[in-house]
N, C-alpha and C positions, 0 to 999 in steps of 0.2 A: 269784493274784487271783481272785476269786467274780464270777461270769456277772455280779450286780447291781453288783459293783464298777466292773467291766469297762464295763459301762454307763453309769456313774457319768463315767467317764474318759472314754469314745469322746462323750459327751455335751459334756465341755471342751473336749474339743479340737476338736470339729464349732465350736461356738461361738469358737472360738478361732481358726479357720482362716477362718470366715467375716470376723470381723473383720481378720485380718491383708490379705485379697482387698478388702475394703473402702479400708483406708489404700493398699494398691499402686493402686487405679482412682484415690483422691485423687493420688499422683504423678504418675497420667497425666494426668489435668487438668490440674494444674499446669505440668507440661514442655509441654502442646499448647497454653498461651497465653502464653507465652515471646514477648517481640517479638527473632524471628529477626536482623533489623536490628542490633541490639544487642549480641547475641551475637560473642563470638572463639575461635578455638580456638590450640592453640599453633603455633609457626613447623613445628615436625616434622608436624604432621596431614597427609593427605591428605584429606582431606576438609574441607566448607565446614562452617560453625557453623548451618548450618538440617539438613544432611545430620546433623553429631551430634545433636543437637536432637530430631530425625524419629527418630534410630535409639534413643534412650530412652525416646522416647515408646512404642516399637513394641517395644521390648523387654521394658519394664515391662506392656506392652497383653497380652504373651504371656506373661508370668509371672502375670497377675492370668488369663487365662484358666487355664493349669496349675490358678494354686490352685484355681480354681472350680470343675475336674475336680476336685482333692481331696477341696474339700468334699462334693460327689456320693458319692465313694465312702464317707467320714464318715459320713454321713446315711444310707445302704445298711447300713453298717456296725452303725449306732447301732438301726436300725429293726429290723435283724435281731436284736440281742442282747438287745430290750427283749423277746422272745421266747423267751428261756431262763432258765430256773432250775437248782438244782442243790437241792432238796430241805432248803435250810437255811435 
């Protein structure tokens, strides 16, 4: 693959990662206005249905930051290569 190609790509998938960071912060919306009340979990859990509840919210909170580091690097990535050619 050619430096401009390369560009081409790391430009998709910045944009592709940003979006996927987008839909995971929409799940965490979603899980953090759950009426807790409402919720069950099954007879084997140890834990309460606000306890799961909280821990997707918080786990999805932490996977949408990862990706957002991703993107960073993406973007690092992208800015850098838009700075090479290869004479063709």
């Amino acid at each position: 693959m050619r430096p401009q190609e390369l560009y081409a790509q790391v430009g998709m998938t910045h944009e592709a990662l940003s979006g996927i960071v987008d839909q995971v912060r929409q799940l965490v919306a979603a899980a953090e206005v759950w009426d807790r009340r409402a919720l069950t979990v099954d007879d084997s859990s140890v834990i309460t249905p606000a306890e799961a509840a909280d821990a997707v919210a918080e786990e999805l909170r932490a996977c949408a930051d990862a990706l957002d580091f991703a993107v960073g690097h993406a973007e690092a990535a992208w800015s850098a290569a838009s700075r090479i050619g290869d004479g063709g």
